[in-house]
N, C-alpha and C positions, 0 to 999 in steps of 0.2 A: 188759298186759291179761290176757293169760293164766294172769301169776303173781297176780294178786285172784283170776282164776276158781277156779285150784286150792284155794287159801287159803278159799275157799267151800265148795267143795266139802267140803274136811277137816272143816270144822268144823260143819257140818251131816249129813255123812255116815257118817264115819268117827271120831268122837268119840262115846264113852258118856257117860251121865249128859245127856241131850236132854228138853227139856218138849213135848209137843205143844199141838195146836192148845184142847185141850179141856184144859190144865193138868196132867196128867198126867204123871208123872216115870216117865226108863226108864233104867234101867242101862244094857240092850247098847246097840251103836253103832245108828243109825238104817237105814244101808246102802243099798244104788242100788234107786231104786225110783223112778216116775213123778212120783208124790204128792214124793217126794224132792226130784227135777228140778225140778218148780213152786215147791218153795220157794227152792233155792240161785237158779234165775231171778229169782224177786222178791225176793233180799236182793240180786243183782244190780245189778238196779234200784237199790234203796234207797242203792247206794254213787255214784250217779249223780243220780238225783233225788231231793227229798225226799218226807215220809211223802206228806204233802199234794198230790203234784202232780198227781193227777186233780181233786181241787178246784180248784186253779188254773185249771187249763185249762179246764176248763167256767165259770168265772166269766168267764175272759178269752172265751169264744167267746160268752154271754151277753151281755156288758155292755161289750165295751172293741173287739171286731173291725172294722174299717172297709175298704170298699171301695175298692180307690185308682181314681183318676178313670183310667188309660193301661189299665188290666185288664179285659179282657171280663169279662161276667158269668160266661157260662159258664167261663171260666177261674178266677174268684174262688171257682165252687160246686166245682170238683175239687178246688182246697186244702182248703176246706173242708170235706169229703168226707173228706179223705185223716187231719188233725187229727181227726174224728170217730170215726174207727177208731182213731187212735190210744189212746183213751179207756182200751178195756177193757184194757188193756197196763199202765199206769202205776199204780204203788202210789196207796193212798188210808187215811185216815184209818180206814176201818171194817179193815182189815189187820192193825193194831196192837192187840194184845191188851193192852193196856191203858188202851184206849180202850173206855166203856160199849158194851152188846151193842147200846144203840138207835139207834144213829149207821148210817145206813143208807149202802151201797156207793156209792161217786159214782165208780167205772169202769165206767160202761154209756156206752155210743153214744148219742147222741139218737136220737128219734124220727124218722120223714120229717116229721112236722109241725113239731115242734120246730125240726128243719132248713130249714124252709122259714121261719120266722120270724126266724128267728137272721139268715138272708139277709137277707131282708126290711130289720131294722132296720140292719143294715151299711151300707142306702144311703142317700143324702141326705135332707133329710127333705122336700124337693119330690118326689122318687120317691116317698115311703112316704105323703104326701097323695094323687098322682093314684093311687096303687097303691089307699088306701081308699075314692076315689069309684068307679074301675072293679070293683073286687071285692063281687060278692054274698055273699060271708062275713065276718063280723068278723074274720076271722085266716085268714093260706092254709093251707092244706090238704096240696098236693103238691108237690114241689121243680120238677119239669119246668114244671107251670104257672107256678110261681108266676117262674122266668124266663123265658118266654114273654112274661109280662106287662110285667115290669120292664124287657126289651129294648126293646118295644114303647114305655115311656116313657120310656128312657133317648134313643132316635131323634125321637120328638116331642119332647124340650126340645132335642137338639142342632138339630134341624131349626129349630126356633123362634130359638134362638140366633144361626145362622145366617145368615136373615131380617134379624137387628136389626143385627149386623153389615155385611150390607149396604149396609142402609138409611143406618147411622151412615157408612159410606165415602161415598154417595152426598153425602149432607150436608153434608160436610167436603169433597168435591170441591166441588161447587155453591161452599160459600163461600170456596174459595181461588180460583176463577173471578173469583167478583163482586169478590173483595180486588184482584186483578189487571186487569181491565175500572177498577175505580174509581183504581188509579195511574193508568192509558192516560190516562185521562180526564183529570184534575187534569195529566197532561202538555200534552195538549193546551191547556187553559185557562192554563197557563202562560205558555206557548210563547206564546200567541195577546196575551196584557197584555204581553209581557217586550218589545214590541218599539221602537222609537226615538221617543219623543215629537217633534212639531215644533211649533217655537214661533213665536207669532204675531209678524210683521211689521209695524212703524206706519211708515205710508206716510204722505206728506204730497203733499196735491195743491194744481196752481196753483190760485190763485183768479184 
């Protein structure tokens, strides 16, 4: 690891004949400077990720993230949080100078709105119907509300769930009862036919 860091450095640093950012061509070497630092860091990057990986990940946190069912909410929005930051970090297409000037930066952080949707659609899509009747906004707003609410419906369907579960045990007991009373039975009725016929007797009397 340290021997690519150096090998960065060199050739960013301590190498003449370097282009900048604005096409510019310089004989001397570039030399240790801040503006320096930021770049051997994102060629860093680029030996690790590709150009594109801030697009990635904003498409995958868009379109493709899912809440797993064993995960609290609040546990799901910290990850999520934590990927969020990772955003401005990661090389992106508008980096590459040779990529048009009108390709706009895609390593920014969402918004809190933006984040509070992104949740939003992550959950099932029985959540994200009762989340649309209870919400007076077409879209939330704030992350803290917007899992306040989604708790709140995650506990009414388990609650509901619950319920039917019961209900269906009740059910199933009741008819392994009545299965069992209706053997008893057919035993008894058995029992009660199975038992020795006696046969009739012709008597003959004096006359």
């Amino acid at each position: 690891m340290k021997t690519k860091w150096d090998a960065i450095v060199k050739a960013h640093c301590h190498t003449p004949n370097w282009e900048d950012e604005g096409g510019v061509q310089h004989a001397e070497v570039r030399g240790l400077s801040w503006k320096a630092l930021d770049t051997c860091k994102r060629q860093w990057l680029l030996s690790i990720f590709t150009q594109d990986a801030a697009e990635i990940e904003r498409c995958y946190l868009e379109h493709y993230i899912i809440h797993p069912n064993k995960m609290t909410i609040q546990a799901f929005l910290e990850r999520l949080v934590q990927l969020n930051n990772y955003l401005p970090l990661l090389p992106c297409l508008a980096d590459d100078k040779d990529m048009p000037k009108t390709i706009s930066p895609m390593n920014v952080s969402f918004t809190e709105q933006e984040l509070a949707t992104i949740l939003l659609h992550s959950m099932k899509d029985k959540y994200i119907r009762m989340f649309d009747t209870v919400q007076d906004k077409p879209f939330p707003l704030f992350v803290k509300d917007t899992v306040t609410k989604l708790e709140r419906i995650k506990n009414l369907f388990m609650d509901d769930e619950k319920r039917k579960w019961q209900v269906q045990a009740l059910h199933e007991a009741a008819g392994e009862n009545n299965a069992s009373n209706n053997k008893l039975t057919g035993k008894r009725f058995s029992s009660a036919k199975s038992g020795p016929c006696k046969k009739m007797r012709n008597e003959k009397y004096c006359q």
